[in-house]
N, CA, C and O atoms as a CHARMM CRD file, in Angstrom:
* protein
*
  352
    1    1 UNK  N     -3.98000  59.57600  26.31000 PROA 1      0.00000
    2    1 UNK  CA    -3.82900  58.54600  25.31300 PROA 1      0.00000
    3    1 UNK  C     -4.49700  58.94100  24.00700 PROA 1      0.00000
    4    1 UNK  O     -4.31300  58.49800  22.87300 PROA 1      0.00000
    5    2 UNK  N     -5.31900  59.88500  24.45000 PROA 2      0.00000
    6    2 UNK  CA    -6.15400  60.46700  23.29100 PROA 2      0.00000
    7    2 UNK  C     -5.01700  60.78700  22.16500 PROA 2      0.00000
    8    2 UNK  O     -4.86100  60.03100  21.20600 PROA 2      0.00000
    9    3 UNK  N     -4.34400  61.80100  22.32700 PROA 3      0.00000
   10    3 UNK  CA    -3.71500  62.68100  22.18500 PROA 3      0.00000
   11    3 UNK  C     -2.61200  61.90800  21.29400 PROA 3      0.00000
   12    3 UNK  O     -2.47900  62.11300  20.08700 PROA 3      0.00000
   13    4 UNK  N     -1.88500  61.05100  21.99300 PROA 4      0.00000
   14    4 UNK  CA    -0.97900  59.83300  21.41000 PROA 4      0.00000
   15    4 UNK  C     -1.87000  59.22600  20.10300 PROA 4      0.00000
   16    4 UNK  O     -1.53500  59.67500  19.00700 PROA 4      0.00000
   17    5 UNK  N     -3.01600  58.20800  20.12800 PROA 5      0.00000
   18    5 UNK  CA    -3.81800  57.80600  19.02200 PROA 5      0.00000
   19    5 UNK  C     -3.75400  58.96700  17.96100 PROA 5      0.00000
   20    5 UNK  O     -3.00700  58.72000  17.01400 PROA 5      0.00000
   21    6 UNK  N     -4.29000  59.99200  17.94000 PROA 6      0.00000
   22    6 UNK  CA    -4.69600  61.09200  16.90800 PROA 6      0.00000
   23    6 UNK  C     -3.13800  61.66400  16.52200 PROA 6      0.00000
   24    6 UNK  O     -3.12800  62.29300  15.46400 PROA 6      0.00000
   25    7 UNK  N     -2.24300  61.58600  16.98700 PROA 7      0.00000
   26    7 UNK  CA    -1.21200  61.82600  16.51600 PROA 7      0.00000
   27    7 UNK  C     -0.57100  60.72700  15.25800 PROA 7      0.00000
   28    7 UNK  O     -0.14600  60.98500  14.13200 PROA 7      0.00000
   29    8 UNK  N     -0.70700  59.46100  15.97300 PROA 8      0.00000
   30    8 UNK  CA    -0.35100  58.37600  15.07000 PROA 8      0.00000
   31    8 UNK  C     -1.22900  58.26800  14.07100 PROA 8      0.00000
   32    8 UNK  O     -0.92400  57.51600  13.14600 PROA 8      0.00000
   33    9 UNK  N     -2.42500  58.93900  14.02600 PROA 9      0.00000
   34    9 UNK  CA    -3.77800  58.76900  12.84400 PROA 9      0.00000
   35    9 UNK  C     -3.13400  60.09300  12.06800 PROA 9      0.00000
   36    9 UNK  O     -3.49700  60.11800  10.89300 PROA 9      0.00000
   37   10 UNK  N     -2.47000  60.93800  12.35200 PROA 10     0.00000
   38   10 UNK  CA    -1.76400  62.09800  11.17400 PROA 10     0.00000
   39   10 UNK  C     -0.73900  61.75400  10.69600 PROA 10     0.00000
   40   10 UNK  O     -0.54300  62.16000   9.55100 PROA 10     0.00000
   41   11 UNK  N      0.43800  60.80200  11.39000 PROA 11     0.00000
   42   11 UNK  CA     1.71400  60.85000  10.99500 PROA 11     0.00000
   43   11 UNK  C      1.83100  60.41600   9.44900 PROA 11     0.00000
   44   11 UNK  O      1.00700  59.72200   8.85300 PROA 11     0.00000
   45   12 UNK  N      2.79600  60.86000   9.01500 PROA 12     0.00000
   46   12 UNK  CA     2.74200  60.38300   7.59700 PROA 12     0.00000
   47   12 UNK  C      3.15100  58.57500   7.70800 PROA 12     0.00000
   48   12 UNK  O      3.64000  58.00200   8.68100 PROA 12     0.00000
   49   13 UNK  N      2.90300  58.19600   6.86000 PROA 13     0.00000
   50   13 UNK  CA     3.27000  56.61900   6.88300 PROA 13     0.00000
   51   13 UNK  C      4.03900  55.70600   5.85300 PROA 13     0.00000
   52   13 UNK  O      3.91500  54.51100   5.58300 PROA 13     0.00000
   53   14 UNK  N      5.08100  56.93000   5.25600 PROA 14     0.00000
   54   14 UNK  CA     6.17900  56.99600   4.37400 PROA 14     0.00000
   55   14 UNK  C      6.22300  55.91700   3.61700 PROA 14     0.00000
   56   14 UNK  O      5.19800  55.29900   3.33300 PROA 14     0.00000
   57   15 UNK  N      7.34400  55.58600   3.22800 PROA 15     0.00000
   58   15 UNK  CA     8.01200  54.54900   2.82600 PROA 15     0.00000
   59   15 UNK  C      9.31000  54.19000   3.52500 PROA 15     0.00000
   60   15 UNK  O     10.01700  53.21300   3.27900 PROA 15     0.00000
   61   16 UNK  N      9.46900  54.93800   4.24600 PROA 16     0.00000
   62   16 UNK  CA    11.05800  54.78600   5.37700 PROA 16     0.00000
   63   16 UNK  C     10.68800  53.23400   6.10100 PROA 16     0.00000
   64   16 UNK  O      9.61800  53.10600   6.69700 PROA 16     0.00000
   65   17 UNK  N     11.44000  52.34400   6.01800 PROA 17     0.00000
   66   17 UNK  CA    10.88900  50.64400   6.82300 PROA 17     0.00000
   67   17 UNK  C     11.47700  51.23300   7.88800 PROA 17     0.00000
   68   17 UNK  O     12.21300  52.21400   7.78000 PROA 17     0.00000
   69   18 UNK  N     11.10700  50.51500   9.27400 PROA 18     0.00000
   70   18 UNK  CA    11.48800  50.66700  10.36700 PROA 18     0.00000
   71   18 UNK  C     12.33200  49.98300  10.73800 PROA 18     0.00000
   72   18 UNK  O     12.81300  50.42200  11.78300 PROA 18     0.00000
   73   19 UNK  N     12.84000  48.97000  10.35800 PROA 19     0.00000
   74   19 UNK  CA    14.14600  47.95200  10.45600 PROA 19     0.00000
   75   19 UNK  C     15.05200  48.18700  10.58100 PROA 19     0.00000
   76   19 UNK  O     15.69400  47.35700  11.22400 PROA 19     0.00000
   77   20 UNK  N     15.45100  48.84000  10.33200 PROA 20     0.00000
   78   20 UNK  CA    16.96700  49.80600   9.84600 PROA 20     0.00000
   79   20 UNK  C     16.99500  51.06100  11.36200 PROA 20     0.00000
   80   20 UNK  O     18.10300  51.39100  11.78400 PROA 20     0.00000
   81   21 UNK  N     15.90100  51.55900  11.94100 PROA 21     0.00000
   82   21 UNK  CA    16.04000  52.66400  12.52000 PROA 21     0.00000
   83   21 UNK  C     17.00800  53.03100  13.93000 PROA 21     0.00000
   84   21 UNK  O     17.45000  54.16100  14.13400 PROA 21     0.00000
   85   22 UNK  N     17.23900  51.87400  14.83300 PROA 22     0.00000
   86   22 UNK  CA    17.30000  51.63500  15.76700 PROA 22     0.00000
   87   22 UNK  C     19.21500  51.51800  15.66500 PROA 22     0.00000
   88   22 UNK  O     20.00100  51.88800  16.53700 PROA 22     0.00000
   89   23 UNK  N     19.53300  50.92900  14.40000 PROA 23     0.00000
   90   23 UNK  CA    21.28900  50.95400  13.51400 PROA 23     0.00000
   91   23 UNK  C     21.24800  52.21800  12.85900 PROA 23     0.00000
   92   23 UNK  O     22.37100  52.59400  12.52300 PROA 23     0.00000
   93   24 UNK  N     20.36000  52.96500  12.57900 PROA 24     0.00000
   94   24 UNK  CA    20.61000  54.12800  12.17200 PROA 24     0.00000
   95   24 UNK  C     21.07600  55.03400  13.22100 PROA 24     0.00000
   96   24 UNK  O     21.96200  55.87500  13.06800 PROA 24     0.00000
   97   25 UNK  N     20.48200  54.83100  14.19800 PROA 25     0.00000
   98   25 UNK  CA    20.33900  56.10200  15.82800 PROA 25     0.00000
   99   25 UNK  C     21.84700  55.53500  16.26200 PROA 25     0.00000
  100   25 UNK  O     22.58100  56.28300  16.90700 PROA 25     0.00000
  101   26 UNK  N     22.19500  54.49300  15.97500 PROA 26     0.00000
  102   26 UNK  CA    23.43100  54.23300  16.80300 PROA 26     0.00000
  103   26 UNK  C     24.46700  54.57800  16.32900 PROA 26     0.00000
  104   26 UNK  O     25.37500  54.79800  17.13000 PROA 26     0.00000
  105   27 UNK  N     24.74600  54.76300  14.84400 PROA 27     0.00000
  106   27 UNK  CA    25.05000  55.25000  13.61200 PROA 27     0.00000
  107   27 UNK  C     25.72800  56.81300  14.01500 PROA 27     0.00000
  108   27 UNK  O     26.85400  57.30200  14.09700 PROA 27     0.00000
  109   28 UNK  N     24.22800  57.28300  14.21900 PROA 28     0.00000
  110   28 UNK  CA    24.47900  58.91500  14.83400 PROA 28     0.00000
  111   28 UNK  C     25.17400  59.36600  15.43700 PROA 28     0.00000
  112   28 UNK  O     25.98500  60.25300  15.16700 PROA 28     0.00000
  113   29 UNK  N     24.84600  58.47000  16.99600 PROA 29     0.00000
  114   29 UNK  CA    25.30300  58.67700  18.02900 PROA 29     0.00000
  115   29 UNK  C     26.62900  58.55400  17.96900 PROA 29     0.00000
  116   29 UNK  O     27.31500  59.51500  18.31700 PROA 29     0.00000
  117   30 UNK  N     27.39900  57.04500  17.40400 PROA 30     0.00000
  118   30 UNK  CA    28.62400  57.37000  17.29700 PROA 30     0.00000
  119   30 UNK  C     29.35600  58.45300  16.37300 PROA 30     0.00000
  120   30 UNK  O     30.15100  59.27000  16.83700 PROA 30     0.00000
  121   31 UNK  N     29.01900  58.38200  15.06200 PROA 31     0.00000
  122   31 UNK  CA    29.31000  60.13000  14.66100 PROA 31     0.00000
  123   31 UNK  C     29.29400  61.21700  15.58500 PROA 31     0.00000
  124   31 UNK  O     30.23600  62.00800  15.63600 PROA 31     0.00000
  125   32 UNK  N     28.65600  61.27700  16.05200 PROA 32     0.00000
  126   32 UNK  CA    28.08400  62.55600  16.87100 PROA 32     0.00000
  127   32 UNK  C     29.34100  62.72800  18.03800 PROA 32     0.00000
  128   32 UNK  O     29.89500  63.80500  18.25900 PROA 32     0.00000
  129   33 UNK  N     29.74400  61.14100  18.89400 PROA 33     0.00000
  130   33 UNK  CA    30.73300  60.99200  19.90000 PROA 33     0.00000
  131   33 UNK  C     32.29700  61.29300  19.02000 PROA 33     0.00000
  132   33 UNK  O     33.27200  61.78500  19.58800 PROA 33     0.00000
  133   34 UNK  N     32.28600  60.86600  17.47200 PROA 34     0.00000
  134   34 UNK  CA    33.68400  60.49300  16.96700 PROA 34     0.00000
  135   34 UNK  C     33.69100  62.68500  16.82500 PROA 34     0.00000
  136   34 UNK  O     34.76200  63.26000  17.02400 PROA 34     0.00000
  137   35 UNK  N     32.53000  63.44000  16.51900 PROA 35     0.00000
  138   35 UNK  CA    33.02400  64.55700  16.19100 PROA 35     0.00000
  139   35 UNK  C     33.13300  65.30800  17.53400 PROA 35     0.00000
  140   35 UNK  O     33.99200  66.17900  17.66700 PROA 35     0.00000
  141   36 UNK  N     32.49700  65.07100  18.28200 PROA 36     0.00000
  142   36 UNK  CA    32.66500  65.64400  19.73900 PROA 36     0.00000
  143   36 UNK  C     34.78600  65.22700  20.28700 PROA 36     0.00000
  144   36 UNK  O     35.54100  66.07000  20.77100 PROA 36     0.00000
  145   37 UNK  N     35.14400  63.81400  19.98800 PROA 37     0.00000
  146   37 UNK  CA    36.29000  63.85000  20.35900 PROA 37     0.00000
  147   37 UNK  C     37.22600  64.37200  19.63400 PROA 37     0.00000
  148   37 UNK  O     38.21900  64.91800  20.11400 PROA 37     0.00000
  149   38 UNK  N     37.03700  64.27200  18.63900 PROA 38     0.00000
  150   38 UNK  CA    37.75800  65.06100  17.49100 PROA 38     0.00000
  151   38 UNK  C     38.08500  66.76100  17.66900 PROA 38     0.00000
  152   38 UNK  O     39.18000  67.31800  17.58600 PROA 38     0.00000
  153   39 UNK  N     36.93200  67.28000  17.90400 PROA 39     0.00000
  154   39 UNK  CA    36.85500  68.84600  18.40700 PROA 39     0.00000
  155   39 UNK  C     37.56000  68.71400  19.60100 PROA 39     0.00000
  156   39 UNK  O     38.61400  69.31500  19.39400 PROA 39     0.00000
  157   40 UNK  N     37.58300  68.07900  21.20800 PROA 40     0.00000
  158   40 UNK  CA    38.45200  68.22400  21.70800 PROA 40     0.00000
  159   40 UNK  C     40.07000  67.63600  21.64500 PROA 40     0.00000
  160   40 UNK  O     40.90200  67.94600  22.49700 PROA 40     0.00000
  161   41 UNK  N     40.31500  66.87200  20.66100 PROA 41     0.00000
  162   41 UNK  CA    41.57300  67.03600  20.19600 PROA 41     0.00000
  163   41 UNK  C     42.12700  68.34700  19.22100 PROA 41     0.00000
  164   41 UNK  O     43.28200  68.76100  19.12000 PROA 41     0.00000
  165   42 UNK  N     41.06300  68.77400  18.64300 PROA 42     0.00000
  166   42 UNK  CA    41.78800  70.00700  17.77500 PROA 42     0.00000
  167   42 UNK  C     42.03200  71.26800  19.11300 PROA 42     0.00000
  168   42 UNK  O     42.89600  72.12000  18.91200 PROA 42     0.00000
  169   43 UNK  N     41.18500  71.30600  20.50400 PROA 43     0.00000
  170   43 UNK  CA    41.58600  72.05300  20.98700 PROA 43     0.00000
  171   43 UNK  C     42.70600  72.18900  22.21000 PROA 43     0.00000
  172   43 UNK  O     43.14800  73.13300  22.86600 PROA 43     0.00000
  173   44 UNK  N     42.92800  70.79400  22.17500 PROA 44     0.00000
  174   44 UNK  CA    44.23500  70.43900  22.78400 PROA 44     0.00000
  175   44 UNK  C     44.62200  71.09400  22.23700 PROA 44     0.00000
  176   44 UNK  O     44.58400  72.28200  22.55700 PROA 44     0.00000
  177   45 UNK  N     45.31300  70.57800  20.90100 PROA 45     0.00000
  178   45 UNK  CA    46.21800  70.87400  20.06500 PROA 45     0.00000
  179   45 UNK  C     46.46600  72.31100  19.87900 PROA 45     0.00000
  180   45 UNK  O     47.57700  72.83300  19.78600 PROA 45     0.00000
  181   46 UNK  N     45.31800  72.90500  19.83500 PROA 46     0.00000
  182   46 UNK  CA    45.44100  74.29000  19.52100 PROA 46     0.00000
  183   46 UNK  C     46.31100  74.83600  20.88100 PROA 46     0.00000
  184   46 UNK  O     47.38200  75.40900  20.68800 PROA 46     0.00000
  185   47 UNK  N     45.75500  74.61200  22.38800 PROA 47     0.00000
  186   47 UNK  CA    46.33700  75.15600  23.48700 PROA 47     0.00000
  187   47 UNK  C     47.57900  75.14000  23.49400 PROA 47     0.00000
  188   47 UNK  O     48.20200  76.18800  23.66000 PROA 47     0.00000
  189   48 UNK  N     48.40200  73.57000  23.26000 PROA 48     0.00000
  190   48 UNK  CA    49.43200  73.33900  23.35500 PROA 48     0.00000
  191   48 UNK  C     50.43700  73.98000  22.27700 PROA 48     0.00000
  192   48 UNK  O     51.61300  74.16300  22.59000 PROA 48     0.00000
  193   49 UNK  N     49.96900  74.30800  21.04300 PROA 49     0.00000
  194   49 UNK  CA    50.33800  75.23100  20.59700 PROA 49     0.00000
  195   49 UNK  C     50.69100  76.50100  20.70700 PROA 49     0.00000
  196   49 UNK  O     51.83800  76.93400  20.58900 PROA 49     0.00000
  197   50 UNK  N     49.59600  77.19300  20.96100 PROA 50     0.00000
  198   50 UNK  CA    49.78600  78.33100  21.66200 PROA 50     0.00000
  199   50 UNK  C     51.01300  78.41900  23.43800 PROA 50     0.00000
  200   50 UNK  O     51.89500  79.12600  23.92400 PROA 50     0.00000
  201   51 UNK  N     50.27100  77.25300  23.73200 PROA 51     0.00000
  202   51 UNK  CA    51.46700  77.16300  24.95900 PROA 51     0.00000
  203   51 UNK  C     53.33600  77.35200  24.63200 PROA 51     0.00000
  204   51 UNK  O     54.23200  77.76500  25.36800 PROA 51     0.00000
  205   52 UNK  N     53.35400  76.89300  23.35600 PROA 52     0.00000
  206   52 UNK  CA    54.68400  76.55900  23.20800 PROA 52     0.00000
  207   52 UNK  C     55.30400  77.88500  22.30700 PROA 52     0.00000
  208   52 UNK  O     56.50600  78.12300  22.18800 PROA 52     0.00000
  209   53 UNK  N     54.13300  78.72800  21.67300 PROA 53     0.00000
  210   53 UNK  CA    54.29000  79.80500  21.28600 PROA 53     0.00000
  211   53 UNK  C     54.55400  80.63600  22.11500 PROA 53     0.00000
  212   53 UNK  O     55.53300  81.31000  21.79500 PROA 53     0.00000
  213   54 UNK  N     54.10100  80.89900  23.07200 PROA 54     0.00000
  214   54 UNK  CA    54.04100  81.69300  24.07000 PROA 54     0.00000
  215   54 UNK  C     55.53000  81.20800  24.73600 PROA 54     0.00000
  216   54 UNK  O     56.30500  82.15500  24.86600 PROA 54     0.00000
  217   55 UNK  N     55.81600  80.49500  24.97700 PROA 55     0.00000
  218   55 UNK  CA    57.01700  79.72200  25.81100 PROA 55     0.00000
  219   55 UNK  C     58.20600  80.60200  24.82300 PROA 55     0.00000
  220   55 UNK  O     58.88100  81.59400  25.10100 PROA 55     0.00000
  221   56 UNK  N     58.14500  79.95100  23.84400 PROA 56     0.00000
  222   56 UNK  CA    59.36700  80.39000  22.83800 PROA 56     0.00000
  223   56 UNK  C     59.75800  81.71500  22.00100 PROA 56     0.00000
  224   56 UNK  O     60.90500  81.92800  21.60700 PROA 56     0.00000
  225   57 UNK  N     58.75500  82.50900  21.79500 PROA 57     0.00000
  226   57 UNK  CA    58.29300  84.09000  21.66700 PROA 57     0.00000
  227   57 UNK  C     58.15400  84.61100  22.71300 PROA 57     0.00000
  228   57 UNK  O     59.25200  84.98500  23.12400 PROA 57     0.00000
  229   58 UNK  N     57.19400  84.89200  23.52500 PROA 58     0.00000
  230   58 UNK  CA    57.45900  85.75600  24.74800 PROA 58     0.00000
  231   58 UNK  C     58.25100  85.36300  25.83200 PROA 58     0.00000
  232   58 UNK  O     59.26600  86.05100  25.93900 PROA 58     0.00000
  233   59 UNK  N     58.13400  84.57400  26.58400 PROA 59     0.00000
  234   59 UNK  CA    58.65900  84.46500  27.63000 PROA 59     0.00000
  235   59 UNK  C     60.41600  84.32100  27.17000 PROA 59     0.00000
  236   59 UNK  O     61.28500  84.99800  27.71900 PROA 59     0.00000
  237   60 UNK  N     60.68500  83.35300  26.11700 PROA 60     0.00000
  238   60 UNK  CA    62.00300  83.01000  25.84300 PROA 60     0.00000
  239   60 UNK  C     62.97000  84.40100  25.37200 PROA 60     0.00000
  240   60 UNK  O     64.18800  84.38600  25.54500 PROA 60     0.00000
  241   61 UNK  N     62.26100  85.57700  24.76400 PROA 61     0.00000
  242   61 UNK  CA    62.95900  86.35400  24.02900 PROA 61     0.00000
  243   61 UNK  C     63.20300  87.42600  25.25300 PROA 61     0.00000
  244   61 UNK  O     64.28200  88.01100  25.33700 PROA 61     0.00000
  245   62 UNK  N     62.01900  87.67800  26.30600 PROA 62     0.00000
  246   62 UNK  CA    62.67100  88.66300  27.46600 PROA 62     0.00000
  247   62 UNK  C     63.53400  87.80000  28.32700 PROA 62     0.00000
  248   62 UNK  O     64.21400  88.56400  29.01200 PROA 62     0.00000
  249   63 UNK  N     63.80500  86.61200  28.59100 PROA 63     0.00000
  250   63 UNK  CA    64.67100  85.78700  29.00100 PROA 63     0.00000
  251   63 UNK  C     65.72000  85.91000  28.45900 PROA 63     0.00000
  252   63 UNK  O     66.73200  86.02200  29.15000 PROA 63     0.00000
  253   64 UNK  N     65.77900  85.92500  27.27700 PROA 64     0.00000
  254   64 UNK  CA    67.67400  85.61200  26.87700 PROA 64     0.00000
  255   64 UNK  C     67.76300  86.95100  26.00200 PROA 64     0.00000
  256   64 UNK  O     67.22000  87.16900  24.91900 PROA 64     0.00000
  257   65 UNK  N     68.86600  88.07000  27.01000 PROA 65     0.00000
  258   65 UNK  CA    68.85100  88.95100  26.68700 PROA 65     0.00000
  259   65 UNK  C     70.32400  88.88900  26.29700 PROA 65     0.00000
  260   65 UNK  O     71.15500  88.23800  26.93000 PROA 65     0.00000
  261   66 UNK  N     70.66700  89.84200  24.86700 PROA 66     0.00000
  262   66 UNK  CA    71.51800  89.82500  24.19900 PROA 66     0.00000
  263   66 UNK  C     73.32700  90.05000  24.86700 PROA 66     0.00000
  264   66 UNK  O     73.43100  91.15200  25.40700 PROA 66     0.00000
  265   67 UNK  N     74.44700  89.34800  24.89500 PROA 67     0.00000
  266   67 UNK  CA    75.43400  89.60300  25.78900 PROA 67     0.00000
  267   67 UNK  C     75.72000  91.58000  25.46200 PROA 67     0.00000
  268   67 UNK  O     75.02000  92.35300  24.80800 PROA 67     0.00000
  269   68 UNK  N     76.89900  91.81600  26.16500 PROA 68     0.00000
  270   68 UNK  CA    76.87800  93.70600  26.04600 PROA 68     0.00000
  271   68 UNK  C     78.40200  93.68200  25.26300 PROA 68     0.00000
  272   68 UNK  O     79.52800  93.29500  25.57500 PROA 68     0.00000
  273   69 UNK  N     77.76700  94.33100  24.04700 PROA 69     0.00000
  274   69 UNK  CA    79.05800  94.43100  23.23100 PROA 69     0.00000
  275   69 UNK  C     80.04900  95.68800  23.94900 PROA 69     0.00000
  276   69 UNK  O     79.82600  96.54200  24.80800 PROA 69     0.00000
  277   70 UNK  N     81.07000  95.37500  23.24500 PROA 70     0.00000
  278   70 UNK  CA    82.28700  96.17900  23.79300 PROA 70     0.00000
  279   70 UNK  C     82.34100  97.39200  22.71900 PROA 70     0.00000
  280   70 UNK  O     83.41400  97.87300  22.35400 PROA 70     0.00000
  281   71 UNK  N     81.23400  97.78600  22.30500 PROA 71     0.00000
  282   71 UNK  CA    80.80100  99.36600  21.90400 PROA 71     0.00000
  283   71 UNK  C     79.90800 100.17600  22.35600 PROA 71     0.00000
  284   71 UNK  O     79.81200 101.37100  22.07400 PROA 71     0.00000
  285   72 UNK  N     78.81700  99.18200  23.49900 PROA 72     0.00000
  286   72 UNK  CA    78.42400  99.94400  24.36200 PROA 72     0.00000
  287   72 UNK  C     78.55200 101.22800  25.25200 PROA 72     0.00000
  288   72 UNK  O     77.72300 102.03700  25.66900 PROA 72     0.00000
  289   73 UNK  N     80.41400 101.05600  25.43000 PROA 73     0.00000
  290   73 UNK  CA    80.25000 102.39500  26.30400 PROA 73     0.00000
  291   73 UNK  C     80.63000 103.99400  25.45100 PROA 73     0.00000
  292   73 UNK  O     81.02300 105.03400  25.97900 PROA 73     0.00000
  293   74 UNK  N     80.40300 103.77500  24.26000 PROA 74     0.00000
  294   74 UNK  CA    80.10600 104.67500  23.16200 PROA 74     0.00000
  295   74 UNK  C     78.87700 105.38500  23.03400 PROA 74     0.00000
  296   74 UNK  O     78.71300 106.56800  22.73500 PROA 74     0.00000
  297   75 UNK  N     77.44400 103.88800  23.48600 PROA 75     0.00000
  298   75 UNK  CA    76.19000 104.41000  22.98900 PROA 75     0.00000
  299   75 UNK  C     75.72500 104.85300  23.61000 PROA 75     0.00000
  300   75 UNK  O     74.63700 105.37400  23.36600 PROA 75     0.00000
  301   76 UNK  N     76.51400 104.89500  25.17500 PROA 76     0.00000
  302   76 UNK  CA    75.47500 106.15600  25.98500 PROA 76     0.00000
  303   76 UNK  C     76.12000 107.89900  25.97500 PROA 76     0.00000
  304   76 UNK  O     76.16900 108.76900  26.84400 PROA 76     0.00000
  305   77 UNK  N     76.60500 107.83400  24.33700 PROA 77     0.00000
  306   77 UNK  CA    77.63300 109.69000  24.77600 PROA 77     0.00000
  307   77 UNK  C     76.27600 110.28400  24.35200 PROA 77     0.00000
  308   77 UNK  O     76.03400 111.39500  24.82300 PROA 77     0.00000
  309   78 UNK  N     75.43400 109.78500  23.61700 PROA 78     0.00000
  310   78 UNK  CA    74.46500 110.64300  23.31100 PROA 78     0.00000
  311   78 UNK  C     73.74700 111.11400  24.88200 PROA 78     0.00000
  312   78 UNK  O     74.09400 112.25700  25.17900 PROA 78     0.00000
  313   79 UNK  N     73.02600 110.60100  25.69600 PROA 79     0.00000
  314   79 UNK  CA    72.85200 110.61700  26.80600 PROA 79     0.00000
  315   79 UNK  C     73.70700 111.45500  27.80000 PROA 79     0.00000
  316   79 UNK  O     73.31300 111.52700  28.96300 PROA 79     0.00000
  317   80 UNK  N     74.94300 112.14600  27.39800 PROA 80     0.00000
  318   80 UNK  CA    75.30900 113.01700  27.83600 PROA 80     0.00000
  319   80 UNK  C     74.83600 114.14500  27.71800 PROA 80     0.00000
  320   80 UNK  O     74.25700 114.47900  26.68400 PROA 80     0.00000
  321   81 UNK  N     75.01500 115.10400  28.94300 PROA 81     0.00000
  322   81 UNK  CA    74.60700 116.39700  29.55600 PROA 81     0.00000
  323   81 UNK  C     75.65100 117.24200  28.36100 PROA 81     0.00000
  324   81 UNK  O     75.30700 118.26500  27.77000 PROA 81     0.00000
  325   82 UNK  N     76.54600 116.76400  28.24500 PROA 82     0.00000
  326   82 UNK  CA    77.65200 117.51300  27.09800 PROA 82     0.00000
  327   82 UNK  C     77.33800 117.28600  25.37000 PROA 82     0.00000
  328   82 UNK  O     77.91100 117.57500  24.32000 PROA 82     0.00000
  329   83 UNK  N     76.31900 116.72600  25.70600 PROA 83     0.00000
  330   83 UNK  CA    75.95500 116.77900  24.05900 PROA 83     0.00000
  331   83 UNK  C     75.12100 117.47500  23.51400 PROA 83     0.00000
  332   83 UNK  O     74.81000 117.54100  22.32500 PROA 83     0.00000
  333   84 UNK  N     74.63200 118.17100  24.64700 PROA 84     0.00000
  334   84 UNK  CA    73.29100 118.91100  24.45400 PROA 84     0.00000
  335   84 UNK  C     73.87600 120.52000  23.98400 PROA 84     0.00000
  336   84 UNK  O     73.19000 121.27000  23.29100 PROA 84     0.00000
  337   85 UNK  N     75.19000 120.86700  24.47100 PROA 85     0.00000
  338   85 UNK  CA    75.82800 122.10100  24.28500 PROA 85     0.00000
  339   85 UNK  C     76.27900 122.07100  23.15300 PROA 85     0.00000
  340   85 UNK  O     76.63400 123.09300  22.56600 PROA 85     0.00000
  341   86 UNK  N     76.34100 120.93300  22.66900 PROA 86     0.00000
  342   86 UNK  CA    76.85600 121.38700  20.60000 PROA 86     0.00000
  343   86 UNK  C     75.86600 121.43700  20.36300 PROA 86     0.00000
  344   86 UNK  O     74.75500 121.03500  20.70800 PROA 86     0.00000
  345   87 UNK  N     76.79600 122.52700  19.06500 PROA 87     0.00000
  346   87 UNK  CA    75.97600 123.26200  18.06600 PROA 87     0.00000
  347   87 UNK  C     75.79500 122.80900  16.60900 PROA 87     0.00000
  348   87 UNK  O     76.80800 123.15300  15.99800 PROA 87     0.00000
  349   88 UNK  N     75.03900 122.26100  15.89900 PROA 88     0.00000
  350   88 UNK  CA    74.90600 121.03600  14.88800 PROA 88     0.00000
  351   88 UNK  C     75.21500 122.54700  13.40100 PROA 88     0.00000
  352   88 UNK  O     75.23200 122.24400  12.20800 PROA 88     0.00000
């Protein structure tokens, strides 16, 4: 108790009224809760973003692969064993 007394005999003894303190802390606290929910809505948002990026860029573009044009069986003469014998 010592310890408690001699503390309160240093504290400064401002001009801050104490009336106010108790609506101030609650003040905080809800700030403090409104930025805490806030941050986990920006990181929803962010996931679900990315989720739908990912959906529609990767996964969607090796999914829908282009139909086979009817000049295809042109583009494999290079790939011939007989192309290698001309002489450029």
């Amino acid at each position: 108790m010592d310890n408690l007394e001699q503390w309160l005999a240093r504290a400064p003894t401002g001009d801050a009224p104490l009336d106010r303190l108790e609506a101030d802390v609650w003040d905080r606290v809800r700030a403090l809760q409104a930025e805490r929910t806030a941050a986990r809505l920006r990181l929803i948002a962010v996931v679900f973003a990315l989720g739908v990026g990912v959906a529609n860029g990767g996964l969607g573009t090796s999914l829908a692969r282009p139909p086979g044009s009817e000049m295809s069986v042109f583009s494999s003469a290079a790939l011939s064993p007989l192309a290698r014998l001309e002489v450029h």
